[in-house]
N, C-alpha and C positions, 0 to 999 in steps of 0.2 A: 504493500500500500504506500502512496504518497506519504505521507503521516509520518510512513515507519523509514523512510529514506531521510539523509542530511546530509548534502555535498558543501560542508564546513565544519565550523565548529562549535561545541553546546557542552553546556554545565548541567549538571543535573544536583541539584540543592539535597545534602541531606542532613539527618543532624541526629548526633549523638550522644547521650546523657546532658539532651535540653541545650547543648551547644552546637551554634553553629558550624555547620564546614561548607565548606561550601571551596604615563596615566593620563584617562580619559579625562575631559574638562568638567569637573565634576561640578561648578557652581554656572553653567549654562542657563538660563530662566527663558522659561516660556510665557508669552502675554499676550493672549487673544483678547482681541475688546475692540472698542470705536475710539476714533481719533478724531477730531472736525478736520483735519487733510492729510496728507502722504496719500502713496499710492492703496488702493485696497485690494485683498487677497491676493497679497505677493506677501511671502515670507523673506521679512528684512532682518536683518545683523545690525544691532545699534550696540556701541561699545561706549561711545562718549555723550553728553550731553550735544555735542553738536551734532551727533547722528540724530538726536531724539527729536533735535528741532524741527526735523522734516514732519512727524505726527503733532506740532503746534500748539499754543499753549494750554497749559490746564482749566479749561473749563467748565463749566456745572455738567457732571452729568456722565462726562466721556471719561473712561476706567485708564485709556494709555498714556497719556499727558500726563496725569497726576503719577501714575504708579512709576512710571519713569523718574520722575521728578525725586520723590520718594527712593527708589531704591538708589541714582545718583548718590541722594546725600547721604546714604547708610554704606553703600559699596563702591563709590568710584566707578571706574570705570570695568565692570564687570559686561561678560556679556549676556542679551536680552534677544531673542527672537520673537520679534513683534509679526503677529497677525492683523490688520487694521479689518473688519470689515462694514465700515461706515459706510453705509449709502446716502448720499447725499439731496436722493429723491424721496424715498421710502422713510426715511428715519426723520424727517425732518415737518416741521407745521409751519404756513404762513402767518408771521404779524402785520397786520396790515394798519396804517394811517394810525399808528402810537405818537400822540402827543404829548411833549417833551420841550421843557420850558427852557431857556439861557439862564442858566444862574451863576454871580462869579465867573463867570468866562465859562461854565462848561454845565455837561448834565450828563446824567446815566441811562442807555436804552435799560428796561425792563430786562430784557433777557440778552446771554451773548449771542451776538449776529452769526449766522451764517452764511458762507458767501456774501451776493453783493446787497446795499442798501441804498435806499432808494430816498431822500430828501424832498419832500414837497413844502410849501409854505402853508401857512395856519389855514386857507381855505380847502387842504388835502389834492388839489389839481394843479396850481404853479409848480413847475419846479422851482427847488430853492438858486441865488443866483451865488452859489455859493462853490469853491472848489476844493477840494480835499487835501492837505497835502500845502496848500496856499495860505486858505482861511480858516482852516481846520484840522483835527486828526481824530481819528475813530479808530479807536485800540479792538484788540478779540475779546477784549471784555465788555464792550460797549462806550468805553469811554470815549465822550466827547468832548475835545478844547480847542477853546478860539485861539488862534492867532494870528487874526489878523483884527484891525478894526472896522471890518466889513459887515462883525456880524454885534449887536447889540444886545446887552443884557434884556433879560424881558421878552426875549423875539420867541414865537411860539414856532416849532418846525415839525410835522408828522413823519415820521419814519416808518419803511414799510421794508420786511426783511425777513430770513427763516431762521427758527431757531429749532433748537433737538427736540424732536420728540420722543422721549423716550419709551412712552410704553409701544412702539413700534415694533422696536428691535427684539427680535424673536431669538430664541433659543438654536432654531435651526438653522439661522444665518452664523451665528458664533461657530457653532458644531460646526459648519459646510458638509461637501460631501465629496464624490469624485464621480465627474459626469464621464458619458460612453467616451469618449474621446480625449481622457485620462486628465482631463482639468480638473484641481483641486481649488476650494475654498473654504475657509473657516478654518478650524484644527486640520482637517484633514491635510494641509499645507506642511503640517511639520512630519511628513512622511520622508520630505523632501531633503529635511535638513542637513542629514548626511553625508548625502551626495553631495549638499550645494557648498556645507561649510568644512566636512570632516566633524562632527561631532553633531552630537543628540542634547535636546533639553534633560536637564538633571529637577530640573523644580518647577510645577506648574502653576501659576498663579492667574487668577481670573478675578481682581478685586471688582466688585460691585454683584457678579454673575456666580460668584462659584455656592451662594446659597442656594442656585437653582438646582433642584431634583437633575434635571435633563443634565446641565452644564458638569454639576458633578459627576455623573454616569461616564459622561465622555471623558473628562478628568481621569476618572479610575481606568477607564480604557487604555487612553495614553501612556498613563504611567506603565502603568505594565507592560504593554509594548517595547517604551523606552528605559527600560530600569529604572523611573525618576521617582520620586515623590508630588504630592500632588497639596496644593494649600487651601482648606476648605472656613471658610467663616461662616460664624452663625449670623441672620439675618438681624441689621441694623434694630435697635429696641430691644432685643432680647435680654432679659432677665436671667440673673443668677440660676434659677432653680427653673427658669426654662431652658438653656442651655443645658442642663444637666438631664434635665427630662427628655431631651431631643433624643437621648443617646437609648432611648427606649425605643420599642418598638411599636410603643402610640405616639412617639414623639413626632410633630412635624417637621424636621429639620432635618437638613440633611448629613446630620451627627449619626443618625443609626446606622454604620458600616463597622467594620470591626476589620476593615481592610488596612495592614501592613503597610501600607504607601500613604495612605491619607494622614494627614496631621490637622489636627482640629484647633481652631482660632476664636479664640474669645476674650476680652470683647472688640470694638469697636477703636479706635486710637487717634488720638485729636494729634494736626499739623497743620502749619499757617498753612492758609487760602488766600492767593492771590487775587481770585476775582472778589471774595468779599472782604478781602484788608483784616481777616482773622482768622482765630483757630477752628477747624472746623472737623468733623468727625470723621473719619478712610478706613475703610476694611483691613485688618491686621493683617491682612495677606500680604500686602504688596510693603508692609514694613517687616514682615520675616522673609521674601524669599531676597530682599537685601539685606539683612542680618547675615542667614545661610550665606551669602555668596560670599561676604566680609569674614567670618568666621573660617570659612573654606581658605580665602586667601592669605589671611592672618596666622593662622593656627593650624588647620589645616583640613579634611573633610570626615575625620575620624573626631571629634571633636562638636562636642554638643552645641545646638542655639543659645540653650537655654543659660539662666544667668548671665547672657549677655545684655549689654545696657542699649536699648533703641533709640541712637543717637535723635533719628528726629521725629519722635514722637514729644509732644509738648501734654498729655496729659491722655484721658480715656474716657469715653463714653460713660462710663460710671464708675467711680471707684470700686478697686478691688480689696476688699480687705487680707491681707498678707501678714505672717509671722513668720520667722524662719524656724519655730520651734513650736508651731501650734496645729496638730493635727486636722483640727476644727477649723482653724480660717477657712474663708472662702477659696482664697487660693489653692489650699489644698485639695478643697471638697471637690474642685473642679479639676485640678490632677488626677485625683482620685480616678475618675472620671474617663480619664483618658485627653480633657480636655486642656490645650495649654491655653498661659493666660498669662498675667501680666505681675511684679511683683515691684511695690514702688515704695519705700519707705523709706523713713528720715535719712536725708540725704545720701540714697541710692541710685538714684535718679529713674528712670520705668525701664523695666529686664524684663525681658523675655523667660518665662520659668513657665516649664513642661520637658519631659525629657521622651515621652511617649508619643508613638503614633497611634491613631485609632483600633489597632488589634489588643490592645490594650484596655482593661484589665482581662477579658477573655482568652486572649491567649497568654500562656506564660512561658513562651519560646523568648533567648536575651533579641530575639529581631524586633522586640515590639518598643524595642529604645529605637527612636529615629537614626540617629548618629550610625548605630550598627548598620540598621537596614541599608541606609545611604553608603556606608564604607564598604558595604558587602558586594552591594551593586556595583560601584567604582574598580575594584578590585576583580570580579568577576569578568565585567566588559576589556577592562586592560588588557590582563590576561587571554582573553578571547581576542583582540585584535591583535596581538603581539605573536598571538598563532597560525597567522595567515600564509606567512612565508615557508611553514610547514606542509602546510595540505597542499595533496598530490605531488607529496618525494615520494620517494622508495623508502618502503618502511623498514628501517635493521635497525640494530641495537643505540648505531652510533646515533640515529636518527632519533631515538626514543631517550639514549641520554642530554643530548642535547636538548631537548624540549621541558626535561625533567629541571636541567640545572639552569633553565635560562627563566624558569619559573620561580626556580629556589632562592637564584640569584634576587628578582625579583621583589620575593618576600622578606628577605634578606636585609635587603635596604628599607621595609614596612620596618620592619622590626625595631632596625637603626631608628627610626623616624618618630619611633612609640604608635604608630598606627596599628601594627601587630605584636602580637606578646610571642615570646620566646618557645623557640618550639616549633611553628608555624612552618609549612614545608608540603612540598608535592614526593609525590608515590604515586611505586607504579606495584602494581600488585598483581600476579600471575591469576588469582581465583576471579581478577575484573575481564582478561584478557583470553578468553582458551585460543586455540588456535584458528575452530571455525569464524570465531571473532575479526581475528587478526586475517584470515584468510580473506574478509570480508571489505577488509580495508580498515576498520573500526578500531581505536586505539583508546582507551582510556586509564584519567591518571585521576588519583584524588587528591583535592586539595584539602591538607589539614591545619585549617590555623582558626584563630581566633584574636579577635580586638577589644581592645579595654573599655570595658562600658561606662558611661559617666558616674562617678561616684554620686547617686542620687539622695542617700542616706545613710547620715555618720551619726552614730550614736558612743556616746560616752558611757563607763561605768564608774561611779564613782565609788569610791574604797575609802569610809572613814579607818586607820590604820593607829589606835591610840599605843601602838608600841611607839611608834614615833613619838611620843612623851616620854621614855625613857632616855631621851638625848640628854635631857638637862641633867644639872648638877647638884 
């Protein structure tokens, strides 16, 4: 059978006494969403903020401006493979003849413009005799400022213009698909990325969408496809103990998975907004899959989020309450949970604290710590592309110790790194390999190592010891 054929190469996961056995660019981020411009359904590489400028500023509404912005200022220049698919017919409502007074030299449209705007004078049919750029400037956030003396405080002008609509955008324009004639759009685009850049997304983020049922589902798709992780938040309002109820099976959110790759985000997290001049509330996604990337390049990909400080988050949808020593806090409750969250106390500034992905508490394999799952992935993939220039030699010994020690070598250097603990190492085992195997072409080696899980609880015992009052004299 098809199935049962593989002309390359495959791991096959297994694990013993609750331990796993089982380098690629490991902090890659994926960002499907709407942009108000750049090109749409082309799978872009943005590395710097002057890449992101083609997707245009952040405004109300649209997931990739902001989430860019956002992970910028948490990771530098990491890289993001942007999805845009904004339609700029479909997605969008006429404002027609908003009237809007001169005050102080300037006024504010209602909403941000999209595309062009249209100027008439206070009876809604003159044009205004006014030139842009001249007499005027109109910013992506609607601002309007005189500069010239053409145009007078008090002067009434109707504006007529489109702005987002967002209950347009459907679930199945984000998802896309892959029509007869092998054209992708939506996610489906990051089939691509491979081929087009040499590497796969490692972290999926979908801030605004990823509370969607649909949007999630394609998420979990993804990830497993890609080895990545996938970043899922609970929808904007939710409550302590509704987040925690989510993780039920009457819960409406799309918390109830207990899937390995999912990492669940709670709550909400406040960062300046530039089109309202304040702090305003963004889905935690899109400030952990730039922690993750920062963390990845800092420290390294074996190495937990959590207790990391989120440089630009300036506060959270509602406080969390946190103890580093209080089973009960909320924080914890929601660890518990499987759910991460946020941990901000006297002069800690807001951290990242969860150490679990969503297979968590349910499963109690060490892969339900994210960090693991993630380094397990990274390591498996390497190793897997680093075996290409193998398949289809001639199979003999020399063949089979060279793959062995170029593995070992490999892990080797893990080891050095503290990504893997000591020990760690490939085998080749005669009861894997009989001869009809080998006769088959079919070679397999095991990989035995293990990574150091984040110390997530350190407990004291304390020892009052009154012999130590025999010291005195």
């Amino acid at each position: 059978m098809a199935t049962d054929y593989l002309h390359g190469v495959e791991t096959i996961e297994l694990e013993i006494g609750g331990q796993t056995l089982s380098v690629v660019k490991s902090s890659v981020i994926a960002l499907p969403g709407i942009a108000p411009v750049g090109v749409k359904n082309v799978l872009t590489l943005c590395t710097t903020a002057t890449d992101d400028a083609q997707f245009g500023k952040p405004l109300p509404g649209f997931n990739i401006p902001k989430a860019l912005q956002i992970i910028r200022s948490i990771a530098g220049s990491t890289p993001v493979l942007v999805v845009n698919t904004f339609d700029a017919t479909a997605n969008t409502a006429s404002v027609t003849s908003e009237s809007q007074t001169v005050t102080n030299g300037a006024l504010k449209l209602a909403f941000a413009p999209i595309g062009a705007v249209t100027i008439k004078l206070n009876d809604g049919t003159t044009d205004a005799p006014i030139v842009k750029g001249t007499d005027y400037t109109l910013d992506e956030y609607g601002n309007f400022k005189v500069i010239s003396a053409n145009i007078y405080n008090g002067t009434v002008y109707k504006f007529t213009y489109k702005k987002l609509d967002a209950s347009t955008v459907t679930t199945s324009q984000l998802i896309g698909s892959v029509d007869s004639n092998s054209n992708r759009t939506g996610m489906a685009l990051y089939d691509l990325a491979f081929n087009l850049f040499g590497f796969t997304p490692k972290v999926f983020a979908a801030p605004t969408y990823s509370s969607l049922s649909a949007i999630a589902t394609a998420l979990k798709a993804a990830a497993a496809k890609f080895r990545s992780v996938y970043l899922l938040d609970a929808p904007y309002g939710t409550t302590i103990p509704g987040a925690i109820a989510g993780r039920g099976v009457a819960g409406s959110l799309v918390f109830n998975t207990s899937d390995e790759r999912a990492y669940l985000l709670y709550p909400y997290l406040k960062t300046w907004d530039d089109y309202s001049q304040a702090d305003q509330d963004y889905p935690y996604s899109a400030f952990m899959a730039g922690l993750i990337a920062k963390t990845d390049r800092e420290r390294g990909y074996w190495y937990s989020p959590s207790n990391k400080e989120i440089s630009a988050a300036t506060g959270s949808e509602r406080p969390i309450q946190w103890s580093i020593n209080d089973a009960n806090c909320e924080a914890n409750q929601l660890n518990a949970a499987g759910i991460t969250t946020i941990a901000a106390g006297y002069g800690t500034g807001i951290r990242a604290w969860g150490n679990r992905d969503a297979a968590f508490p349910t499963s109690t394999s060490i892969k339900n710590f994210l960090a693991i799952r993630r380094a397990d992935d990274i390591v498996i993939e390497s190793m897997e592309l680093a075996a290409l220039p193998y398949v289809d030699e001639p199979m003999n010994q020399a063949l089979i110790d060279t793959i062995r020690e170029a593995g070992n070598n490999f892990i080797r250097v893990l080891v050095q790194r503290g990504a893997c603990l000591p020990g760690s190492r490939v085998e080749y085992h005669k009861e894997d390999n009989s001869a009809s195997e080998l006769a088959a072409g079919k070679l397999t080696l095991r990989r035995v190592y293990m990574f150091p899980p984040p110390l997530e609880r350190l407990t004291y015992k304390d020892i009052l010891d009154i012999s130590l009052l025999n010291q005195f004299n």
